[in-house]
C-alpha positions, 0 to 999 in steps of 0.5 A, spaced: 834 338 867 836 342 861 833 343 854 841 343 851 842 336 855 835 333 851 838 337 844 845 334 845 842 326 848 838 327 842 844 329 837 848 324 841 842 318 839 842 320 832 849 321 830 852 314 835 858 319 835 860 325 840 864 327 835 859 328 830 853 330 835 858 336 838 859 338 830 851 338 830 851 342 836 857 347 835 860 345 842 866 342 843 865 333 844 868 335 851 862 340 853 856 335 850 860 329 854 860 333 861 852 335 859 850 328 858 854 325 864 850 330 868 843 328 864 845 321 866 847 322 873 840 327 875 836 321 871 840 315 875 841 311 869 846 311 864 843 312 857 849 310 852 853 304 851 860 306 850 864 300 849 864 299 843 865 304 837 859 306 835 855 309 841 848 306 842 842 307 846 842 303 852 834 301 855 833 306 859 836 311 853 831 308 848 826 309 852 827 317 854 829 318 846 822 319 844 820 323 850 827 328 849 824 329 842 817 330 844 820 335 849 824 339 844 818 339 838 814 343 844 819 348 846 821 350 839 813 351 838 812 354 845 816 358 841 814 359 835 807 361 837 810 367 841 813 370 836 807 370 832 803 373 837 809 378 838 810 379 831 817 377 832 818 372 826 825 370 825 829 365 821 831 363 813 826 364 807 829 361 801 824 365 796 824 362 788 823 366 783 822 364 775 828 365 770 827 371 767 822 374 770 823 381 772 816 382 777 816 390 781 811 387 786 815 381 788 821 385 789 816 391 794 813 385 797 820 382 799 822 390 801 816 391 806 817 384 808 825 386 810 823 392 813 817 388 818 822 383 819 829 384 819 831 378 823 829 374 817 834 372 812 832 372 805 835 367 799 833 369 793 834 363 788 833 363 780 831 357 776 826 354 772 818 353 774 818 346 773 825 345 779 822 351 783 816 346 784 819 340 785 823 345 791 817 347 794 815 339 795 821 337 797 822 343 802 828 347 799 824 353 797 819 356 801 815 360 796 816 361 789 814 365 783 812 360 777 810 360 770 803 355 771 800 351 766 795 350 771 792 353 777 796 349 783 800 344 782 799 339 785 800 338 793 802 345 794 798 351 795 798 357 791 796 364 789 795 365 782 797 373 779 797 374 773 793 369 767 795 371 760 793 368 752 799 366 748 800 370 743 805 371 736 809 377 736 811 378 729 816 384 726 812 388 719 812 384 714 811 378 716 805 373 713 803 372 720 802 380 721 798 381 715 793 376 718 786 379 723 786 372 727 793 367 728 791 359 730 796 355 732 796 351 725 798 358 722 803 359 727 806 353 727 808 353 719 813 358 721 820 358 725 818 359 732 823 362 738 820 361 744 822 359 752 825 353 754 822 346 757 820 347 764 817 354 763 809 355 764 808 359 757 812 352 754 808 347 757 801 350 755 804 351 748 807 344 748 800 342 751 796 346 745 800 343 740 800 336 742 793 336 742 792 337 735 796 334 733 802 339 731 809 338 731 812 345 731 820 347 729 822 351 735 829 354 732 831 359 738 830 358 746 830 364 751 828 364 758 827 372 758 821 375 754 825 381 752 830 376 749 825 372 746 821 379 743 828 381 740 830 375 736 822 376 733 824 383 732 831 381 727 827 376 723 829 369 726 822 366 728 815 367 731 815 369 738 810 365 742 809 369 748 804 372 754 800 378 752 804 382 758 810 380 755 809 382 748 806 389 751 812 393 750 814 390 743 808 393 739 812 399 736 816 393 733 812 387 733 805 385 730 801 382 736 795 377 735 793 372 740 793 365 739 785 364 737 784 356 739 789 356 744 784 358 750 789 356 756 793 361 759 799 362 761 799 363 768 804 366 773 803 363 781 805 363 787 806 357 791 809 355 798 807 348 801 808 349 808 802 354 811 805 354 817 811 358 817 809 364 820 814 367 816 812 365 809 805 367 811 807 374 813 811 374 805 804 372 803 800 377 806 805 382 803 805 380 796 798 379 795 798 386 797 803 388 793 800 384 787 793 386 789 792 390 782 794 385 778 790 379 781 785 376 777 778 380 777 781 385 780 
């Protein structure tokens, strides 16, 4: 008895078709027959019914389906616990990055990753915070790097790098700059530019406002800081950004921290499967790499 003969059995099961199975398999129907038949034959039981259309499970079928299945689960982590002795980590890792978001210790990290772990294929995929949560929940991404309005969103887990104020960045000559300290009521008498819904700097701005109250005019979207800065820098709107996002504008823009708005703007990484072995590696690598802008250090 072979594994391939439990994996094409179990294919076989899932998919009720020999056709379909052999595609799953990437061998030809033939191939998937002759193992099968072989499997049966070693057993001493037929274990489908192939007289109708559809393929099914006989007695004998379904009473080895959950141990054929049982069988593979054990050998793919036989495995996986070898690699992970070895240091051989191998496979796919899809890794979300937020929109506009240009980190160097997130692009070091994923390098020294590579270079530790060249059989392992990186995806790197750009969105939103809000879609690259819910990617991480449903598995399509392994790790992502998000804009938070709170620490770990729930059900994952996760690694806070970065946590900012919000502040108002404001071109000479405009009221905001001549002001030693901006609330957000001073703030919202004015246009605002600002990162679009989804964002983890909108989220904490949308919940300040809504808890007081406030019904900000938002005239101007962008997902990049700079971007957001420029149109500030032309007069087109306050821009409500993180301070670390503001820093390289201050030679044209009038920086002020929001003053009652105390919830920070967080930059995470969160995974939901700590088990991988792979995205533990890449953790180990980016909490070296972010290691001087971790909170506290």
């Amino acid at each position: 008895m072979e594994l391939r003969q439990l994996e094409y059995f179990v294919a076989v099961a899932e998919e009720q078709n020999f056709t379909r199975a052999a595609e799953r398999v990437h061998i030809s129907q033939s191939g998937v027959s002759a193992q099968i038949r072989r499997l049966e034959r070693e057993l001493g039981a037929e274990l489908f019914d192939r007289s109708a259309r559809t393929v099914t499970l006989t007695v004998a079928g379904k009473a080895a389906l959950g141990h054929a299945r049982a069988a593979l689960a054990a050998a793919g982590a036989l495995g996986r616990a070898v690699d992970e002795v070895t240091g051989l980590v191998r496979g796919r890792l899809t890794v979300g990055m937020v929109i506009g978001c240009t980190l160097t210790p997130l692009f070091d990290a994923l390098a020294a990753f590579h270079e530790a772990h060249p059989g392992v294929g990186i995806s790197l995929l750009e969105d939103s915070s809000d879609r690259l949560t819910e990617g991480v929940r449903t598995g399509a991404v392994d790790l992502a790097l998000i804009g938070a309005a709170t620490a770990t969103p729930e059900g994952l887990d996760a690694l806070t790098l970065i946590s900012e104020r919000l502040v108002a960045a404001v071109p000479p000559g405009h009221p905001l700059a001549e002001r030693p300290r901006v609330t957000l009521r001073d703030l919202v008498a004015h246009p605002i530019v600002c990162m679009p819904p989804g964002t983890g700097l909108r989220a904490v701005f949308d919940q300040a406002c809504a808890a007081r109250g406030l019904h900000p005019t938002i005239t101007l979207q962008a997902s990049a800081g700079d971007a957001i800065a420029d149109l500030a820098a032309r007069g087109l709107g306050v821009a409500v950004l993180s301070d670390s996002m503001a820093a390289g504008h201050r030679d044209r823009l009038t920086v002020r921290t929001l003053d009652d708005v105390e919830t920070p703007a967080l930059l995470a990484l969160v995974w939901g499967n700590a088990h991988n072995p792979a995205v533990r590696e890449l953790l180990a690598h980016s909490r070296r790499a972010f290691a001087g802008s971790l909170p506290g250090r």
